[in-house]
C-alpha positions as CSV (number, residue, x, y, z in Angstrom):
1,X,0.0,0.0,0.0
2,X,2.8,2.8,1.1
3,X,4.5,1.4,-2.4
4,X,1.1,2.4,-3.9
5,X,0.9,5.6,-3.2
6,X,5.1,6.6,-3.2
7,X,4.4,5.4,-7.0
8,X,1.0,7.9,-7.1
9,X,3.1,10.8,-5.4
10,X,6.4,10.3,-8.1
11,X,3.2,10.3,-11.0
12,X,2.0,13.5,-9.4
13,X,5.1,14.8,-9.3
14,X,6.5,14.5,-13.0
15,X,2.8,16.0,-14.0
16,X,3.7,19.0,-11.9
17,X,6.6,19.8,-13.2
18,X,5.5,19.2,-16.5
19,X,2.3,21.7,-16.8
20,X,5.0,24.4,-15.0
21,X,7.4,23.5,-17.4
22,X,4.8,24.4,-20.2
23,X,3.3,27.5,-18.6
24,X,7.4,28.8,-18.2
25,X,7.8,28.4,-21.7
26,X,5.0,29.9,-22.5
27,X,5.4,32.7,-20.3
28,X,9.1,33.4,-21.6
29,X,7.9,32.9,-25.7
30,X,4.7,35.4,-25.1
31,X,7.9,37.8,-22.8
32,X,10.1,37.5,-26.1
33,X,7.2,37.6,-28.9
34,X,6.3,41.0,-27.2
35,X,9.2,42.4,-26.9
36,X,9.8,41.9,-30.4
37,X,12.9,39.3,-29.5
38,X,11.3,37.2,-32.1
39,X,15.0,34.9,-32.4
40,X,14.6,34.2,-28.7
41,X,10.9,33.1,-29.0
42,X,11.5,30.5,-31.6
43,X,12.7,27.9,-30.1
44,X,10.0,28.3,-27.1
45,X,7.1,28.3,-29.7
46,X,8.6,25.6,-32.0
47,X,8.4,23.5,-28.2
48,X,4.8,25.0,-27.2
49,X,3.6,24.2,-30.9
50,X,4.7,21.0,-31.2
51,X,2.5,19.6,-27.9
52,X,-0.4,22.0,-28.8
53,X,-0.7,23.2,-32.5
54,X,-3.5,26.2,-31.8
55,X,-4.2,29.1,-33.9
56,X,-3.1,31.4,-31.5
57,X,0.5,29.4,-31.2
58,X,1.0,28.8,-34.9
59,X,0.2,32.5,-35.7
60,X,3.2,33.5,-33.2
61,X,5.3,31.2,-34.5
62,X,4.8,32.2,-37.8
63,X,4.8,35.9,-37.5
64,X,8.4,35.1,-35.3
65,X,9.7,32.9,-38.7
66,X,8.7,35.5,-40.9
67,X,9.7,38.5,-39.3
68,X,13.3,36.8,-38.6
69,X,13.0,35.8,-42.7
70,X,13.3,32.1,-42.1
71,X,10.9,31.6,-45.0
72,X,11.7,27.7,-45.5
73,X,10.9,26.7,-41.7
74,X,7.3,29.3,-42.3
75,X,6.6,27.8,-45.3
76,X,6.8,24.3,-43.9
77,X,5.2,25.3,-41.1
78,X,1.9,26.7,-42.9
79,X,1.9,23.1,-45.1
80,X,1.7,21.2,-41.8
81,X,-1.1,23.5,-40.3
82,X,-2.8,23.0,-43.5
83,X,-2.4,19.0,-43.5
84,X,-3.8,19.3,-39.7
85,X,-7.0,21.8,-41.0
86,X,-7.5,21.0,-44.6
87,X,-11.1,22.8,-44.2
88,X,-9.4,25.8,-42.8
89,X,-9.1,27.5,-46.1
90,X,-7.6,31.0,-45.1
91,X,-4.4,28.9,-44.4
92,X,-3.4,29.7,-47.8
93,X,-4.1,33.2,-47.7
94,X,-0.6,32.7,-45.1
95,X,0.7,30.6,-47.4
96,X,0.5,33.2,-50.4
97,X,1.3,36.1,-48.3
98,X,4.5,34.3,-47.7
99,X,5.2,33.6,-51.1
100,X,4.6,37.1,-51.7
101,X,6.6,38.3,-48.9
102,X,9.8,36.6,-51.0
103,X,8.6,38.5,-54.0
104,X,7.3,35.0,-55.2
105,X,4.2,36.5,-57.6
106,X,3.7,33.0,-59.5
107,X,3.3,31.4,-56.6
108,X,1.7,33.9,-54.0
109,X,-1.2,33.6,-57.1
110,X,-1.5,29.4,-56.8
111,X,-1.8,30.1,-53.0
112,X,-4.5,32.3,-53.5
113,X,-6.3,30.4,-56.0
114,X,-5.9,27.2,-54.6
115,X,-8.1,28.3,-51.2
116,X,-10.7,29.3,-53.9
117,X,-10.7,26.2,-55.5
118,X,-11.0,23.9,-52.5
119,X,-14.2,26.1,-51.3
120,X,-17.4,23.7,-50.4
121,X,-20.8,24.6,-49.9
122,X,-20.1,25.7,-46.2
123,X,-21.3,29.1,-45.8
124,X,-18.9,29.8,-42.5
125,X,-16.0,28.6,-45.1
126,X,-17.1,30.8,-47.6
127,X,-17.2,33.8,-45.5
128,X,-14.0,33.1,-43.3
129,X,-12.0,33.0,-47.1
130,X,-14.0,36.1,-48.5
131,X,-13.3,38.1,-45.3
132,X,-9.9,37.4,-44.8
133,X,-8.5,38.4,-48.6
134,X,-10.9,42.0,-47.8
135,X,-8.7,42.5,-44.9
136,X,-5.6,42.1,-46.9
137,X,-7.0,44.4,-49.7
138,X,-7.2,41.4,-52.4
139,X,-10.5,42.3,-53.5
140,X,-10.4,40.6,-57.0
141,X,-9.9,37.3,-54.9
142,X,-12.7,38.4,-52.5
143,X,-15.2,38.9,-55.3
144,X,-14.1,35.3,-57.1
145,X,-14.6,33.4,-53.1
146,X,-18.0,35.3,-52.8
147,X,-19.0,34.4,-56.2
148,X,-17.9,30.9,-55.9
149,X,-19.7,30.5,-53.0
150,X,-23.1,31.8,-54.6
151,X,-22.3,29.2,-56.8
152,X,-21.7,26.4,-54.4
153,X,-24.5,27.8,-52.5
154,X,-26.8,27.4,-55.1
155,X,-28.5,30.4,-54.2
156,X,-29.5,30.0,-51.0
157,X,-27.4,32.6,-49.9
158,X,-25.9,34.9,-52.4
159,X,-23.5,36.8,-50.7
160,X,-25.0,40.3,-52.0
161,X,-24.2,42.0,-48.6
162,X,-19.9,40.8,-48.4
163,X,-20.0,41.2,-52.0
164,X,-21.3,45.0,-51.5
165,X,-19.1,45.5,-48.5
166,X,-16.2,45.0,-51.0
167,X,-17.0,47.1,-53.7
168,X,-17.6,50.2,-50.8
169,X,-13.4,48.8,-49.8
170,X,-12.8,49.4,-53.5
171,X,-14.2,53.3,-53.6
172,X,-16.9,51.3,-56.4
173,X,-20.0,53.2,-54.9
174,X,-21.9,52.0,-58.6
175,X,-21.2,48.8,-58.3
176,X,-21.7,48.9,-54.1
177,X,-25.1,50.3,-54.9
178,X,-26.2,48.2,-57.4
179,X,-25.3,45.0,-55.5
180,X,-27.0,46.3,-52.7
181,X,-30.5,46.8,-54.6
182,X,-29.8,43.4,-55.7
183,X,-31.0,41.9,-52.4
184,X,-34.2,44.3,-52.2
185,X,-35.5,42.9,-55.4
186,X,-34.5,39.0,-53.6
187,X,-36.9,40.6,-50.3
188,X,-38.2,44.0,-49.3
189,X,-37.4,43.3,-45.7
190,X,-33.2,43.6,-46.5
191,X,-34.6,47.1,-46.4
192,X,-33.0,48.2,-43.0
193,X,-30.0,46.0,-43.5
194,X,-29.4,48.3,-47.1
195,X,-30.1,51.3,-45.7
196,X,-27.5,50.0,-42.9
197,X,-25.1,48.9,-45.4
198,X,-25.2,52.3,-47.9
199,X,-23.8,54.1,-44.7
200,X,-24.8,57.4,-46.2
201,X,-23.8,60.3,-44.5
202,X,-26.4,63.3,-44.1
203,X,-25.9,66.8,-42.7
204,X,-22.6,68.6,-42.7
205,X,-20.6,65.6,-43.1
206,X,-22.2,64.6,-46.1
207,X,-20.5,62.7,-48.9
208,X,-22.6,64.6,-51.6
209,X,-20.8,62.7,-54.1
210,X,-21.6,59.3,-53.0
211,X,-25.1,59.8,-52.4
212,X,-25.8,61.8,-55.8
213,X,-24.5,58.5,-57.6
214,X,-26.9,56.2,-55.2
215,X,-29.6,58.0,-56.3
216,X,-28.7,57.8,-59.7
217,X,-28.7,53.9,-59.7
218,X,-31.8,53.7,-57.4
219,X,-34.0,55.8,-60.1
220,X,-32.7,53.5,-62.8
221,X,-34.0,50.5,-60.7
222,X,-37.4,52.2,-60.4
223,X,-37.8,52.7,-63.7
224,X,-36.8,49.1,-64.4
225,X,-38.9,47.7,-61.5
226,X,-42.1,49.8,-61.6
227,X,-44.1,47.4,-59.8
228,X,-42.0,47.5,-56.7
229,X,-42.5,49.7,-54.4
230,X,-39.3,49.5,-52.1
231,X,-36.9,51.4,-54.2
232,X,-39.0,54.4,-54.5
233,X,-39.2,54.0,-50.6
234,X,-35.3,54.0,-50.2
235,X,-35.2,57.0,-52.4
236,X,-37.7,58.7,-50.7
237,X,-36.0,57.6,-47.3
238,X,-32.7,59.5,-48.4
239,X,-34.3,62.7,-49.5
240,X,-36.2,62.6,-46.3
241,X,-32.6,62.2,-44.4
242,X,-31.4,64.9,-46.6
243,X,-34.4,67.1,-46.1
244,X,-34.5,67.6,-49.6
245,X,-38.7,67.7,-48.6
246,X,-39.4,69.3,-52.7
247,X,-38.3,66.4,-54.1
248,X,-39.3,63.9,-51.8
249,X,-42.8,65.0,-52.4
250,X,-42.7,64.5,-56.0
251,X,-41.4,60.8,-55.6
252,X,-44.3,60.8,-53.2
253,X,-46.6,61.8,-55.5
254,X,-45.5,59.7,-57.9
255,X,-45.5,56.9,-56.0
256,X,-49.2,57.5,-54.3
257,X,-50.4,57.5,-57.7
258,X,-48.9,54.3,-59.2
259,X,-50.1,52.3,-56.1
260,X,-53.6,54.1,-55.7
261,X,-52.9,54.9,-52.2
262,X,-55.5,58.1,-51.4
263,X,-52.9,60.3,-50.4
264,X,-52.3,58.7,-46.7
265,X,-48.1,58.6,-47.8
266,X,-48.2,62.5,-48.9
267,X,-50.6,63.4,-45.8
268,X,-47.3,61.6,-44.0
269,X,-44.8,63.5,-45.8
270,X,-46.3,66.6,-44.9
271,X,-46.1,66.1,-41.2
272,X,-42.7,65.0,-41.8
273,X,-42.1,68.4,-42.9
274,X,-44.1,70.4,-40.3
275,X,-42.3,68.8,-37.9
276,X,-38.8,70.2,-39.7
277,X,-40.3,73.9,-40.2
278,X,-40.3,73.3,-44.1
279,X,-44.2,74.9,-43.9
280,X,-44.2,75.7,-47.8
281,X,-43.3,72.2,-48.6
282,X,-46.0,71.1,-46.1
283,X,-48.5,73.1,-47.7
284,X,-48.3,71.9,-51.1
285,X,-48.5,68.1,-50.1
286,X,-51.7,68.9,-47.9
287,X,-53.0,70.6,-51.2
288,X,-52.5,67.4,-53.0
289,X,-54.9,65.3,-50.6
290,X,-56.9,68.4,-50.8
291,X,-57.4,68.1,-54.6
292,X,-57.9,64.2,-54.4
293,X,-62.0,65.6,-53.5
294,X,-63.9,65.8,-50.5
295,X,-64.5,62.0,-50.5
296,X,-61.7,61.3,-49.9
297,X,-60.4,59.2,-46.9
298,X,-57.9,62.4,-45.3
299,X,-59.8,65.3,-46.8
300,X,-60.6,66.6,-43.9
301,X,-57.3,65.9,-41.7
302,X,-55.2,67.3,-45.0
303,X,-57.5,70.7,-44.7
304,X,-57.6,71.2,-41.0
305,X,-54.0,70.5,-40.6
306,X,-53.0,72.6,-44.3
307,X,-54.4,75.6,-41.9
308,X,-52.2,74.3,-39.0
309,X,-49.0,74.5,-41.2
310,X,-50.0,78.0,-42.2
311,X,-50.8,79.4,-39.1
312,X,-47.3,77.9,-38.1
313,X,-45.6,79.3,-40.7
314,X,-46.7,82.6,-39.5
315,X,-46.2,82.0,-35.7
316,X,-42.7,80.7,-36.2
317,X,-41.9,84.6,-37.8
318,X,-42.4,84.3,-41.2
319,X,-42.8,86.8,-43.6
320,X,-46.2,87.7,-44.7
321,X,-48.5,90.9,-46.2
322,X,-52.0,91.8,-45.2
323,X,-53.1,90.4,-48.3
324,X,-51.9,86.8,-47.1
325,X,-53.6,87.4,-43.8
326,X,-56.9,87.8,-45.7
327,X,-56.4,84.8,-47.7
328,X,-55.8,82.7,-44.7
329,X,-58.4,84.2,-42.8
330,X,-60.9,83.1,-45.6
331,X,-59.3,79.8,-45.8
332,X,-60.1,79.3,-42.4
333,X,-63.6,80.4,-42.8
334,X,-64.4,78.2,-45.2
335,X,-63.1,75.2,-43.7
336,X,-64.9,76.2,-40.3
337,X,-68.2,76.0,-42.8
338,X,-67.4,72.9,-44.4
339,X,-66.3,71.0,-41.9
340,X,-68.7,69.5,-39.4
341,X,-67.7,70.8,-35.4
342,X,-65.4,68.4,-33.8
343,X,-62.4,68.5,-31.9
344,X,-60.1,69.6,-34.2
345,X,-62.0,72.5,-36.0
346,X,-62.5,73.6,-31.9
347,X,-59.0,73.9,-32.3
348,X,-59.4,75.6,-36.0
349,X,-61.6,78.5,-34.0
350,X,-59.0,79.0,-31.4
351,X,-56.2,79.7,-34.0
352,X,-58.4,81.8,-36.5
353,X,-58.9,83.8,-33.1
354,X,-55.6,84.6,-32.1
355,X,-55.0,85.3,-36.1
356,X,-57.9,87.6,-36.0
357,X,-56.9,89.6,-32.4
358,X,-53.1,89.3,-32.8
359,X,-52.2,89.5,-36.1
360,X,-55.3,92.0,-38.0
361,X,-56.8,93.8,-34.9
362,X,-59.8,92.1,-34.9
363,X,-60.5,91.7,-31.4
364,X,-64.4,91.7,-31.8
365,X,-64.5,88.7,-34.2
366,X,-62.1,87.2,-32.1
367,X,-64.0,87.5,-29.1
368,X,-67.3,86.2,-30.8
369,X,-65.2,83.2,-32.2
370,X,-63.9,82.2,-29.2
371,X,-67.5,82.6,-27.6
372,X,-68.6,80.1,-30.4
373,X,-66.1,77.5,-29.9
374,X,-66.4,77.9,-26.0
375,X,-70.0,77.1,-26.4
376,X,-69.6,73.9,-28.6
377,X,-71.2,70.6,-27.4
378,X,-70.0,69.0,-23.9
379,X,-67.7,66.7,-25.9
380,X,-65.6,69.3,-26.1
381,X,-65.4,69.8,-22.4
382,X,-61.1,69.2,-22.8
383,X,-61.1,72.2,-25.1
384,X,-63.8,74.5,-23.1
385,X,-61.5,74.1,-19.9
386,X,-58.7,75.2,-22.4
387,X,-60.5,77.9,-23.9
388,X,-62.0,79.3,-21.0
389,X,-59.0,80.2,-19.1
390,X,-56.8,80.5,-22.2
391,X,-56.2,83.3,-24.9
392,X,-59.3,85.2,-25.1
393,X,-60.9,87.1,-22.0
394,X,-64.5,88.6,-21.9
395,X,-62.9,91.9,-20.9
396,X,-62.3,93.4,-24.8
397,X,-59.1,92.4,-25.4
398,X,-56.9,89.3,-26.3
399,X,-53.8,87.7,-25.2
């Protein structure tokens, strides 16, 4: 028994001063690798990679061969990685940086091709190989995986957004573009991961070039896609971002009429730009609902909140004559006729009020207005509390 266990305490032993053996050496190789003493780490790693071949200790070991120009022990060293992980295809992406390294152009190219070739219809292997030529700036390769792999793939995933992502690396902003749309016309619902992908800048650090040229493409894949919808949306969606309102609204427009719509995507628009002070802009779209007739579905929100926009426009300190205070004035009168009474044309007498008492001096209309829309039916009890206590007083005068 005491035999037993002297021969379990040795066993123990020589395991102990194994693993410390290990961690020393790889201590002293990650010491030397740091300090750049790649000469010194060699031998440390050649030990460390021998008992455990990882990625992280054959990437050391390599960087130390190459950076200390032993290209013969690197080069054998990436052949037995690559008999260990023949799936691991960006193992010749080493290889042929290596070869190109020695200035080695023939072969750096049969490196390179020859990860390509051994691709399989293994989506993770596909990616792993596109990725890692884009980070070494061999797009032409990256393409040739990606397309490969569409290939292999069979469709089922075509690789439109890597594909995109290196045209963007190459400055190619047409092609980017273009590859991009490519996967809207696959499904609508890449929409956010396209708008994601174009990256387009807006404000002051706009790339005015870039997004004058994604335009361009996206009108020619309206024209040659009329019946879908989502690239008139993406344009629309840039303008918006852009606030370039004028000609958001004739895309709008455009599109509102293609699709029969009734005006609910202008009547949207048109908020859009309330919301962003572009009252003018505003104006017109509400028009447009205006003009699609009085049966129509947002008639009477496009005409209460048209008013709105007008009376904000000349709240917010706009320019205006006495001529356009008339004209709104009657506007405002005529859409308190046609409209039937209801909470928002309560709202409608309260503005024409303060338009009347502020703005022309009309503090007796006002008044008798305000009286009007104070004695509106008890649904309005909300707006009577408002109106009660609020801008006009019974005492002559406005505020």
């Amino acid at each position: 028994m005491k035999r037993l266990a002297l021969i379990g305490f040795l066993v123990l032993g020589l395991m102990s001063n194994a693993v410390c053996q290990v961690s020393t050496d790889e201590q002293l190789a990650t010491q030397y690798y740091q300090n750049k003493e790649y000469d010194k780490a060699i031998p440390y790693y050649e030990k460390i990679y021998s008992k455990n071949p990882s990625n992280y200790n054959y990437h050391n070991y390599l960087d130390c061969l190459v950076q200390t120009k032993d290209y013969k022990s690197a080069e054998k060293l990436v052949k037995k990685q690559i008999k260990q992980e023949p799936e691991n295809l960006v193992l010749w992406i080493d290889m042929g940086i290596l070869y190109q390294t020695e200035g080695e152009d023939k072969q750096t190219k049969d490196a390179f091709e020859k990860g390509i070739h051994n691709l399989t219809a293994d989506r993770n292997q596909i990616l792993a190989l596109g990725q890692a030529f884009l980070d070494i700036k061999q797009w032409d390769y990256a393409l040739a995986t990606y397309k490969k792999g569409k290939s292999l793939m069979k469709d089922d995933y075509p690789f439109l957004f890597e594909t995109g992502a290196v045209y963007k690396a190459m400055g190619n902003i047409t092609a980017m573009t273009d590859t991009y749309l490519d996967a809207l016309l696959l499904s609508p619902s890449y929409i956010q991961s396209v708008q994601d992908a174009l990256q387009l800048n807006f404000g002051e650090d706009k790339d005015q070039a870039q997004n004058t040229i994604i335009k361009k493409e996206l009108l020619k894949y309206i024209q040659r896609n009329t019946e879908n919808e989502i690239f008139s949306e993406l344009l629309i969606w840039i303008m918006i971002q852009e606030k370039d309102y004028a000609n958001a609204l004739v895309q709008v427009k455009a599109l509102d009429k293609r699709k029969h719509e009734g005006g609910w995507r202008v009547l949207t628009l048109a908020r859009t730009c309330v919301a962003n002070d572009s009252y003018d802009i505003a104006i017109q779209a509400f028009q447009y609902v205006i003009d699609m007739g009085a049966k129509g579905e947002y008639y009477s929100q496009a005409k209460t909140e048209q008013l709105k926009a007008m009376y904000q426009k000349l709240a917010s300190g706009g320019t205006y004559s006495q001529a356009d205070l008339l004209e709104l004035q009657t506007k405002y009168k005529q859409t308190l006729k046609e409209l039937t009474v209801y909470s928002g044309t309560v709202q409608l007498m309260q503005d024409l009020a303060h338009i009347e008492g502020f703005y022309m001096g009309e503090t007796d209309s006002a008044i008798a207005l305000m009286n009007e829309a104070i004695n509106a039916p008890r649904y309005f009890k909300y707006h009577q509390s408002i109106l009660s206590n609020g801008t006009c007083r019974h005492t002559g005068s406005c505020r």
